[in-house]
VOBA-1610 file (N, C-alpha, C; in pm, whole numbers, padded with zeros to 5 digits, always signed):
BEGIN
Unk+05918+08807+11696Unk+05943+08776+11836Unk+06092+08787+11868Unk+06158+08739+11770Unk+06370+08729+11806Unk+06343+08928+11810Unk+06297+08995+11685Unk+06331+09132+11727Unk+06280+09184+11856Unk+06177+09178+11912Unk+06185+09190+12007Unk+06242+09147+12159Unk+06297+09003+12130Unk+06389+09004+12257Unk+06475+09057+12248Unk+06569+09049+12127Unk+06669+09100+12118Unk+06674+09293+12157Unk+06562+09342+12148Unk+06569+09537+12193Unk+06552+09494+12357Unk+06491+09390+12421Unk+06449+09341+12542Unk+06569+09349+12628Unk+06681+09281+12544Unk+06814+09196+12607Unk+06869+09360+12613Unk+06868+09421+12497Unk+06960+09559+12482Unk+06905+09655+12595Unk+06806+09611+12603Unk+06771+09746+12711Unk+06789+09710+12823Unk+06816+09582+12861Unk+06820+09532+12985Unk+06960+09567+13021Unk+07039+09578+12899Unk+07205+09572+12939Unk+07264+09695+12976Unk+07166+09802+12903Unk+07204+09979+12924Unk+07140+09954+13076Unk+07067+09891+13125Unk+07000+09926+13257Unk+07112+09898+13346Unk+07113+09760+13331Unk+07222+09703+13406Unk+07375+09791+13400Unk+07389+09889+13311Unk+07534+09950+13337Unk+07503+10033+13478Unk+07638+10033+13511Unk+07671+10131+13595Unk+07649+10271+13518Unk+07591+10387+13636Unk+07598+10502+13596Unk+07712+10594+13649Unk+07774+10653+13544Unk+07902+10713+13544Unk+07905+10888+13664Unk+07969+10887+13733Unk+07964+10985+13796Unk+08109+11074+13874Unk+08104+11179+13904Unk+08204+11240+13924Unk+08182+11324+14073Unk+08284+11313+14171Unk+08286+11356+14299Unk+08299+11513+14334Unk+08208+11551+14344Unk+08234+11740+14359Unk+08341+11721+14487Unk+08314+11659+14572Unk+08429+11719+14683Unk+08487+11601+14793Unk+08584+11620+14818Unk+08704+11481+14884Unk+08573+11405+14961Unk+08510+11232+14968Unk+08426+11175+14977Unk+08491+11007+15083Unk+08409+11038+15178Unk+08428+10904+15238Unk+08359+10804+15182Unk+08422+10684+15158Unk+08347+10569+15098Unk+08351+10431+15192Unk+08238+10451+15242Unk+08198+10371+15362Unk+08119+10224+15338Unk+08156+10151+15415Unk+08090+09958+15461Unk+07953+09985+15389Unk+07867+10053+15468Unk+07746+10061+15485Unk+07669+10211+15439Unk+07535+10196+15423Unk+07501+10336+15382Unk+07454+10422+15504Unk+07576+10404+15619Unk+07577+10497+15728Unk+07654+10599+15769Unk+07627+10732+15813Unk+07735+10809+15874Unk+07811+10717+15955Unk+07769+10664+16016Unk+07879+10576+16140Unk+07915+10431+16080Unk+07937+10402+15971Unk+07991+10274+15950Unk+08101+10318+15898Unk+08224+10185+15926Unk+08337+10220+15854Unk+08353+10248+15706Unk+08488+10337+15755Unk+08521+10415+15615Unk+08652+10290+15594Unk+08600+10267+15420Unk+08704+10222+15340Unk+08854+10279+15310Unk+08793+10433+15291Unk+08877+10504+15186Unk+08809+10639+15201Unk+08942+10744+15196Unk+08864+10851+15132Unk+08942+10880+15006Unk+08784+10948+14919Unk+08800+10940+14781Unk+08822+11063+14728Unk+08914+11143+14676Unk+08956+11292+14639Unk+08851+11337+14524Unk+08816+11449+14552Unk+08738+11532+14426Unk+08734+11513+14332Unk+08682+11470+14200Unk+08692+11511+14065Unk+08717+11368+14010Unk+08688+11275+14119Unk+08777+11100+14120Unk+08634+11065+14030Unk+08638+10988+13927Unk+08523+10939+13826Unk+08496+10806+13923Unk+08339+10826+13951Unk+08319+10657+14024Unk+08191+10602+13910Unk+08176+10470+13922Unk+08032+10403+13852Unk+07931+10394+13966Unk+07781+10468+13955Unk+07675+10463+14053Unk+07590+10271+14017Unk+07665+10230+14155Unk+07592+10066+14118Unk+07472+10040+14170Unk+07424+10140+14254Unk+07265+10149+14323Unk+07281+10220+14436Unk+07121+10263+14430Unk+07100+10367+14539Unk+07039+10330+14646Unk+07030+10363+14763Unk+06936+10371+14906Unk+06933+10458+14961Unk+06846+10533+14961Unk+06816+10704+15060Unk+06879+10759+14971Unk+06944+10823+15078Unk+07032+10967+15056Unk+07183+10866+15013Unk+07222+10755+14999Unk+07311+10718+14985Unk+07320+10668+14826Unk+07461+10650+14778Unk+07491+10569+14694Unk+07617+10455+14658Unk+07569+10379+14643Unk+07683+10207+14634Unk+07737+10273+14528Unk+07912+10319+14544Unk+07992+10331+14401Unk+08104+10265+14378Unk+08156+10277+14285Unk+08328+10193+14276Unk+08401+10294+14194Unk+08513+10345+14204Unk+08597+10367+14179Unk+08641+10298+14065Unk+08762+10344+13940Unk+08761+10263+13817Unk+08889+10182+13881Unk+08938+10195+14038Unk+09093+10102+14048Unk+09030+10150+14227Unk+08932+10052+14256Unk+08895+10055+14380Unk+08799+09948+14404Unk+08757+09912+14525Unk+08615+09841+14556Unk+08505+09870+14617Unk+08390+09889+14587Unk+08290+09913+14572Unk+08280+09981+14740Unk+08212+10085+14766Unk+08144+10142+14924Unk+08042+10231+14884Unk+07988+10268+15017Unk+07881+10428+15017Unk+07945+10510+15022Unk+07871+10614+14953Unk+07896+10786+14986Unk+07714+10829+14943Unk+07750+10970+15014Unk+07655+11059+14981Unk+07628+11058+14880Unk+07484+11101+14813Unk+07445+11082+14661Unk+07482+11243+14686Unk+07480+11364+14733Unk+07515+11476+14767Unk+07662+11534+14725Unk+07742+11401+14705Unk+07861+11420+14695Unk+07875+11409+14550Unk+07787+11406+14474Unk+07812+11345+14319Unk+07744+11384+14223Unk+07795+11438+14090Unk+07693+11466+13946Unk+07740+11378+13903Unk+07630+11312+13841Unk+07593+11254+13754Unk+07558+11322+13612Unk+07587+11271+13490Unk+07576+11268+13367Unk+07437+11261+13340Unk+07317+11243+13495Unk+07202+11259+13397Unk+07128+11385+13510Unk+07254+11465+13530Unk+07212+11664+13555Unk+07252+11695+13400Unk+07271+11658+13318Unk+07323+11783+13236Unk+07158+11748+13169Unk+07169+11850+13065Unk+07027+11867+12999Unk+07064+11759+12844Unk+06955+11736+12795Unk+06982+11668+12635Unk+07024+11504+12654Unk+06978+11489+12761Unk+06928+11299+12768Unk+06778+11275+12743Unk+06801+11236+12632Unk+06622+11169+12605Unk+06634+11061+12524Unk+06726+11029+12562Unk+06709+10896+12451Unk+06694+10778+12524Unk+06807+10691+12500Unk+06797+10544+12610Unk+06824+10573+12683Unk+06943+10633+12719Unk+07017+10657+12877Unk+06900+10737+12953Unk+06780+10827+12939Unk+06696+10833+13018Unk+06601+10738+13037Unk+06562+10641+12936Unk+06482+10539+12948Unk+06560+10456+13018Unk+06684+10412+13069Unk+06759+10299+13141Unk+06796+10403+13279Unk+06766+10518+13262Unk+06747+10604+13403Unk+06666+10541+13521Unk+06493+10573+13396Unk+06402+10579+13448Unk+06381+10453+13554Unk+06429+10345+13440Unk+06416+10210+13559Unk+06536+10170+13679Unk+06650+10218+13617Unk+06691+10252+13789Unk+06708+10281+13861Unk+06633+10450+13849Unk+06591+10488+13978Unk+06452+10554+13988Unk+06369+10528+13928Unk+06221+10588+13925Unk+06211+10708+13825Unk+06317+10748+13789Unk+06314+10871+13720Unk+06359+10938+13608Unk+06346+11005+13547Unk+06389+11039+13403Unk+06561+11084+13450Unk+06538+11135+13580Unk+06714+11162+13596Unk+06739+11297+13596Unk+06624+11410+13558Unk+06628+11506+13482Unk+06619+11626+13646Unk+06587+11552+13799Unk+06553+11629+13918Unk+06584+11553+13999Unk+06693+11598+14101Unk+06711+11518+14207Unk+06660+11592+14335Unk+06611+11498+14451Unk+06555+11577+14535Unk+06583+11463+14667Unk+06602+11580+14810Unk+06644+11489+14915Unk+06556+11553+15004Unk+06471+11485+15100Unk+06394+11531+15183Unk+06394+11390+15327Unk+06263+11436+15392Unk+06256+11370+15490Unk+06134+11242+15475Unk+06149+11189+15361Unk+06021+11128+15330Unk+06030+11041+15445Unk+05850+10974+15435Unk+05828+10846+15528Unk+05835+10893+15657Unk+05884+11012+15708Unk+05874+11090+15821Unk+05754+11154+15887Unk+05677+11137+15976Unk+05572+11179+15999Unk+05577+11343+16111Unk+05482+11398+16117Unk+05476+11516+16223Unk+05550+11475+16374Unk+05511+11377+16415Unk+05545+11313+16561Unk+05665+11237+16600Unk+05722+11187+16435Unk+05780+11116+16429Unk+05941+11241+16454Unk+05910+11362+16402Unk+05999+11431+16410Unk+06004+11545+16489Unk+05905+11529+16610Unk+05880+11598+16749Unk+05952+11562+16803Unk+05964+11334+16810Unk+06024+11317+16903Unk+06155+11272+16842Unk+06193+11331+16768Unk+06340+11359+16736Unk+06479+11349+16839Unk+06548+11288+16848Unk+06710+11311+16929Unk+06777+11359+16839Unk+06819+11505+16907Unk+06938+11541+16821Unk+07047+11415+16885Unk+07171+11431+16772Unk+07298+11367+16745Unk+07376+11466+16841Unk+07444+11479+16920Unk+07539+11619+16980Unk+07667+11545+16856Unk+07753+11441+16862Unk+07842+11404+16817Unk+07835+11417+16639Unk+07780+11404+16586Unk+07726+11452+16445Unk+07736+11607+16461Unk+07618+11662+16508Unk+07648+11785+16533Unk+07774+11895+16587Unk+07846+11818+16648Unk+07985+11856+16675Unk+08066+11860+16522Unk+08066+11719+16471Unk+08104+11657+16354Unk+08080+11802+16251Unk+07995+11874+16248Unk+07965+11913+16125Unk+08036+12035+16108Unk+08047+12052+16258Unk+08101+12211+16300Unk+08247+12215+16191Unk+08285+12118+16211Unk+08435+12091+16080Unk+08422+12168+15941Unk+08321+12132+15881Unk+08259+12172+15736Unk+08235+12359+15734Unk+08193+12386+15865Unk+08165+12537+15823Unk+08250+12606+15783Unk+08198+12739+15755Unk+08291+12800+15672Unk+08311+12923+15749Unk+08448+12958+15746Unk+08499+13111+15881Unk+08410+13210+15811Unk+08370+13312+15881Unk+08292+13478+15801Unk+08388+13501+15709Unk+08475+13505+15712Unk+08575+13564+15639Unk+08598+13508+15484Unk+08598+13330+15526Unk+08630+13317+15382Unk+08458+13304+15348Unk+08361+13334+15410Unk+08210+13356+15357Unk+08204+13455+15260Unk+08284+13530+15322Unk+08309+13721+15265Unk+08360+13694+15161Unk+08471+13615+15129Unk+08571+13646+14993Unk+08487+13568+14903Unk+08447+13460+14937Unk+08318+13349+14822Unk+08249+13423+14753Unk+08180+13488+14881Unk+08081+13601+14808Unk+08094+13719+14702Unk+08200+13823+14767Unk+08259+13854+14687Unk+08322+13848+14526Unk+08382+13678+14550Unk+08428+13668+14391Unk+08337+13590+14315Unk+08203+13587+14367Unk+08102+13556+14294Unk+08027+13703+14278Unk+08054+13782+14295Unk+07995+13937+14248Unk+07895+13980+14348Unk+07887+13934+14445Unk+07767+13953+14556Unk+07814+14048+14672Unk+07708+14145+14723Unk+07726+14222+14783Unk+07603+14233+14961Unk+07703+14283+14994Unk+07635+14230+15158Unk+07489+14340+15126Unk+07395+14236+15215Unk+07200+14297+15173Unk+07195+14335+15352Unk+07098+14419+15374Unk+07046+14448+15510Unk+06908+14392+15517Unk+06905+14312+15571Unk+06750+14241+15532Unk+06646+14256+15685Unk+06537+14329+15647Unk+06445+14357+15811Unk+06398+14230+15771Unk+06406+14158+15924Unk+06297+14013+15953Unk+06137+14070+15996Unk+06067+13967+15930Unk+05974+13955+15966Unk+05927+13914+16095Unk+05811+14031+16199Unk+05751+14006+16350Unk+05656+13862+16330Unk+05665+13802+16433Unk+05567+13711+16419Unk+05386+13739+16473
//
């Protein structure tokens, strides 16, 4: 019975860690897990944060010389994309977030047909985003120095 609490206690403690993660690109770290709640901080690329829990599309992180906010889970790899976790760290995955860790996926769950008829667009979001795009031009050079070459593609008549 002691051996078994004792693997009980151990597994409880890998659960309880924070999961280690790294920022693909400069990240607001916000109050709340909202586009519109205040921003703490913004957090520069490549900045190592600990994932302390998730909601939606969001994630609660901290910084290793910061205090805890949201960002996008979008904004972040995690250590359980790479391949060759099967040991505990996928078993202390699994229980905190449903999953082996091994597929992440973002959709519109809990959303129904009607529910997204009667949809309001955002204009101010949507303005917002216009920031992020990218000119043709530097589309062209991306493409380019990834070896890709412009396609002529016929659309399909309906």
């Amino acid at each position: 019975m002691k051996k078994f609490l004792l693997f009980l206690t151990s597994l409880l403690g890998c659960i309880a860690m924070a999961e280690p993660a790294l920022l693909l690109k400069d990240s607001e770290l916000r109050t709340k897990p909202l586009g519109n709640a205040d921003v703490l901080q913004t957090l520069t690329a490549n900045t190592s944060v600990n994932i302390l829990g998730r909601q939606g599309a969001w994630a609660n992180v901290q910084a290793t010389a910061g205090n805890p906010g949201w960002t996008r889970l979008l904004n972040l790899r995690t250590s359980s994309n790479q391949s060759g976790d099967s040991g505990i760290g996928a078993v202390a995955s699994l229980f905190k977030t449903g999953s082996s860790g091994n597929t992440v996926s973002t959709g519109v769950k809990g959303l129904s047909e009607a529910d997204l008829k009667q949809a309001n667009p955002n204009a101010a979001e949507a303005n917002r985003m216009e920031q992020y795009k990218a000119s043709e031009g530097d589309a062209k050079q991306f493409a380019q120095s990834g070896g890709l070459a412009p396609q002529s593609v016929n659309y399909l008549g309906k």
